[in-house]
N, C-alpha and C positions, 0 to 999 in steps of 0.2 A: 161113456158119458155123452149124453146130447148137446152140444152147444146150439143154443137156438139165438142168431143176432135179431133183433127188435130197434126196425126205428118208427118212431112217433110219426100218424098215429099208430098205433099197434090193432094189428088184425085179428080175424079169431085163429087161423092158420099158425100165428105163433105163442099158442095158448096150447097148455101143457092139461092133458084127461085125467089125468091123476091127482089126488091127497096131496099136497105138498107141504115139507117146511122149509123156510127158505130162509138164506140168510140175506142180509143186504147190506152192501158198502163198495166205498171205491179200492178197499183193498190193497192199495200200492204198497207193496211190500212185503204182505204178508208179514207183518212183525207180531209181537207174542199177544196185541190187543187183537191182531183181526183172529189172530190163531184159537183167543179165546170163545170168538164168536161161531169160528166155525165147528168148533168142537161141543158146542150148545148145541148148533142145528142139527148135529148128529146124533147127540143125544136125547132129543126132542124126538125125531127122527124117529128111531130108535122104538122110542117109550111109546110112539102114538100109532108108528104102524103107519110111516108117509116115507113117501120118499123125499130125497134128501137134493135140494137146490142148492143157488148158489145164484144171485144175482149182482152183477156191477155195471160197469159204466165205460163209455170209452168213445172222445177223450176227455182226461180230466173235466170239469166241469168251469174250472178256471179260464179255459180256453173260449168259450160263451158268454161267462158274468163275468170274468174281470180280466181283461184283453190287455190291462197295461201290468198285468203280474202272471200271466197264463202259465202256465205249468206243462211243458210241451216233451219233457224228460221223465222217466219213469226208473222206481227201482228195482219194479219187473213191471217190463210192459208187457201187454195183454197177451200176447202170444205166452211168455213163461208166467204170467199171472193163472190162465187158463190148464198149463200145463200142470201147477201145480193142485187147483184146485181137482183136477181128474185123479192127479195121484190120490187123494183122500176119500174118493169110493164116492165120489157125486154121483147122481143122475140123471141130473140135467142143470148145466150152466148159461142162464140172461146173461149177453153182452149186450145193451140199451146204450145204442147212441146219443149221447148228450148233443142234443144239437137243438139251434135258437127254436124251434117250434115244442122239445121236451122242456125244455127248461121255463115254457109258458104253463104248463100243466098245472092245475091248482092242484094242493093236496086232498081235496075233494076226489076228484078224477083219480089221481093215482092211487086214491087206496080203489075205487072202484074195480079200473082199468087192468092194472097190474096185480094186483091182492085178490081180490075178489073173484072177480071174471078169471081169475086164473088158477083158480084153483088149491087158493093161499091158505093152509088149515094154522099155520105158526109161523110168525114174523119174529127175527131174529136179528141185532142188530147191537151197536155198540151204546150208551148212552150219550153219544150226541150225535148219533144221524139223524139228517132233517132230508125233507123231502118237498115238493110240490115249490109251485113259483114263489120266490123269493125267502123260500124255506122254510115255510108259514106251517110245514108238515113237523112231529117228531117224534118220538120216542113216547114223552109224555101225554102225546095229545091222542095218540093208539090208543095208550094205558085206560085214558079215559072217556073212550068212547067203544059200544056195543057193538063190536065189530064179531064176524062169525067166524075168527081165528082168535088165536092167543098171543100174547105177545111180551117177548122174552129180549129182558133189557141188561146185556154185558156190561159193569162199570168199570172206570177207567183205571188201565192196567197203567204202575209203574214200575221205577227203578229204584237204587237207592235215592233218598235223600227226597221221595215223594218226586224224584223227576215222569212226568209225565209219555208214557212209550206213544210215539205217532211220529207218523209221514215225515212231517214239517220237521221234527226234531232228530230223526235218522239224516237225512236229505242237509239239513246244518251241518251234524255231525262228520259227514260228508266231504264238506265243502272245507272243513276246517281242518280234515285229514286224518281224525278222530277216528281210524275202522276200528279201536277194541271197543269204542261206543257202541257203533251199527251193529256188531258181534252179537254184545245182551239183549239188544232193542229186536233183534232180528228174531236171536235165539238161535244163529248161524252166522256163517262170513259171508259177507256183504259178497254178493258173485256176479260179474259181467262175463256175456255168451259172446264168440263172437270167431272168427277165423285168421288164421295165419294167412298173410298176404306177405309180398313182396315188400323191403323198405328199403333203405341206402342202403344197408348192409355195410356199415362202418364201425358197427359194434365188434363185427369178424375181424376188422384190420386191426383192432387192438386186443387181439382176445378173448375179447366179451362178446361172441353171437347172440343176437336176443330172435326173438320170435316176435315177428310184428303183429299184435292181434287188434284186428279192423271189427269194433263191437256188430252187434249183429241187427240192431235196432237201439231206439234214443235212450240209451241207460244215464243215469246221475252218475258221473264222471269223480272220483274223489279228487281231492286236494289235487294241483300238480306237486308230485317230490314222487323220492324213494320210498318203497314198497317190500315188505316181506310176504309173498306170494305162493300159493300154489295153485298147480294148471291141469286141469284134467283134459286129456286126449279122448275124444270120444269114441274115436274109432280105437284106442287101444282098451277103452274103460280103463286108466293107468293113471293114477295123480301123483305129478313132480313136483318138489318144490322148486322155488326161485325167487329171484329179487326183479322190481320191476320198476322201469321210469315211468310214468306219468307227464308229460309239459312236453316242448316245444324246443328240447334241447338246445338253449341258448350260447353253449357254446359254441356248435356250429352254426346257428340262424338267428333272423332278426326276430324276438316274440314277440312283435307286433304284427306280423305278417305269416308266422309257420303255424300250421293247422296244430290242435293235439292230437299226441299219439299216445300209446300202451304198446311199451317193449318190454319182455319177459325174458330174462337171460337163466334158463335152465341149469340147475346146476350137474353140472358132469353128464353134460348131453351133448354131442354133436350134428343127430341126423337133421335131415329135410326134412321139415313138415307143412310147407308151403301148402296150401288149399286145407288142411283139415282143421275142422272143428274141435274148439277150446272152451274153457270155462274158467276163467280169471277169478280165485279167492283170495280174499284181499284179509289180510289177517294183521298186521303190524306197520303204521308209519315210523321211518327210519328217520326220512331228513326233505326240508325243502329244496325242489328243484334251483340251482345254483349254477352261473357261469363260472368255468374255470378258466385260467388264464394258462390255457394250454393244453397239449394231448398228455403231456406226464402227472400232471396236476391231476386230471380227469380219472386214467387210470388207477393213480393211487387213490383215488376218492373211490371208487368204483369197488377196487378192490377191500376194500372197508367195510363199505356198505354188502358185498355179498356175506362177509366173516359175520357182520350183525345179523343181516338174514337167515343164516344157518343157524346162530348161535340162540336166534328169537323162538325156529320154527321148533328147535329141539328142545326150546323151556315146552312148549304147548303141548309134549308127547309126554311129557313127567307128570 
């Protein structure tokens, strides 16, 4: 796959020679609406005899139009957003810098610019992507204008109870500790990349070693509490399960001043794995992060919460 970055204005140099059908969106997440989208453009693709795009944005667009809500955390950021869409047989993916001089583009210009001028034979997109300055671009306004591609309108995927699948409603879910939400929305466990680093290493002194994973770029952080986890070792390709804290472990620290961290206490593991690459599946909240009034208190909580993680992770293999 080509990745070609575009920043506004865009030149002829990063204009694609080929038929194209492209999909288009910010994509954060890849959950089962974008998933529907890009499964159109493939089979649009496909049927027409174009090769297969993939255009998004980066960063969020929040970060230019609305600077007191900016959106500066990702639940895959670009790098595994990217990664993923190459896994899916693209062949060529726009990253297009959202930056103050794009986000002046009329929708005029952008269908020109971007669509036209590039080679655009099918636009593909969710029914409510908008486009051009102040969003004046959309879905239905393609529909109804004579443009010299086609254009292919995804409607809005949900859940039960008519819940609505998006970003904003994963990213909540999130926050609230909800991962068997993220799970459906996803169509996968919510996953943070990221490396074993060095930490206190006081989980060792009471028999609980954890693996300190330092994320690898700005992921959406879940709840702070306890977690029922699994960790894939990259260099082993080997996934273990585990239980994992989340917060600022307030029994030992003041939480108003301790960073957050993500410790993974593997079960029935002892080795080093200091420096390698992890992959944090987050599958089951157990419990909100809690001071205990003591190291005995802590342990036997501890030890609780691993019995529920085992006991979670072996319902999910039935």
């Amino acid at each position: 796959m080509e990745v070609i970055e575009i920043s506004h204005p865009i030149n002829s140099s990063q204009f694609v020679n080929e038929n194209i059908a492209l999909a288009i969106g910010f994509f954060d997440g890849i959950h089962i609406g974008h998933q529907k989208v890009l499964k159109k453009m493939l089979e649009v693709a496909e049927h027409n005899d174009l090769k297969k795009a993939v255009m998004t944005f980066d960063p969020h667009p929040s970060v230019v139009l609305n600077p007191e809500k900016k959106r500066t955390t990702y639940l895959t950021p670009i790098t595994d957003k990217v990664e993923a869409i190459e896994k899916l047989g693209v062949d060529y993916c726009f990253v297009v810098n959202f930056s103050s001089s794009f986000a002046d583009v009329s929708a005029d210009e952008f269908v020109e610019q971007y669509f036209i001028r590039n080679h655009v034979k099918a636009v593909i997109a969710g029914y409510d992507f908008s486009f051009g300055k102040y969003g004046k671009g959309n879905m239905a306004s393609l529909q109804e204008n004579d443009y010299p591609f086609s254009v292919h309108v995804v409607s809005k995927q949900t859940l039960e109870e008519d819940v609505k699948i998006s970003t904003t409603n994963i990213r909540t879910s999130l926050e609230l500790g909800e991962v068997e939400a993220c799970t459906l929305a996803l169509g996968r466990p919510y996953v943070i990349k990221g490396m074993v680093v060095q930490g206190e290493k006081r989980g060792r002194t009471i028999g609980f070693p954890t693996a300190n994973v330092e994320p690898s770029d700005e992921y959406v952080l879940p709840r702070n509490g306890v977690y029922a986890v699994t960790l894939l070792i990259k260099s082993r390709n080997k996934v273990y399960e585990g239980v994992c804290n989340v917060g600022v472990k307030p029994t030992f620290h003041d939480p108003s001043v301790s960073q957050v961290s993500i410790e993974v206490n593997i079960f029935d593991f002892e080795e080093s794995i200091y420096g390698e690459r992890v992959e944090v599946f987050w599958h089951h909240f157990i419990r909100p992060e809690q001071k205990f009034n003591g190291i005995d208190a802590l342990v036997e909580q501890i030890s609780k919460d691993k019995e529920k993680a085992k006991s979670l992770l072996e319902l999910d293999k039935q």
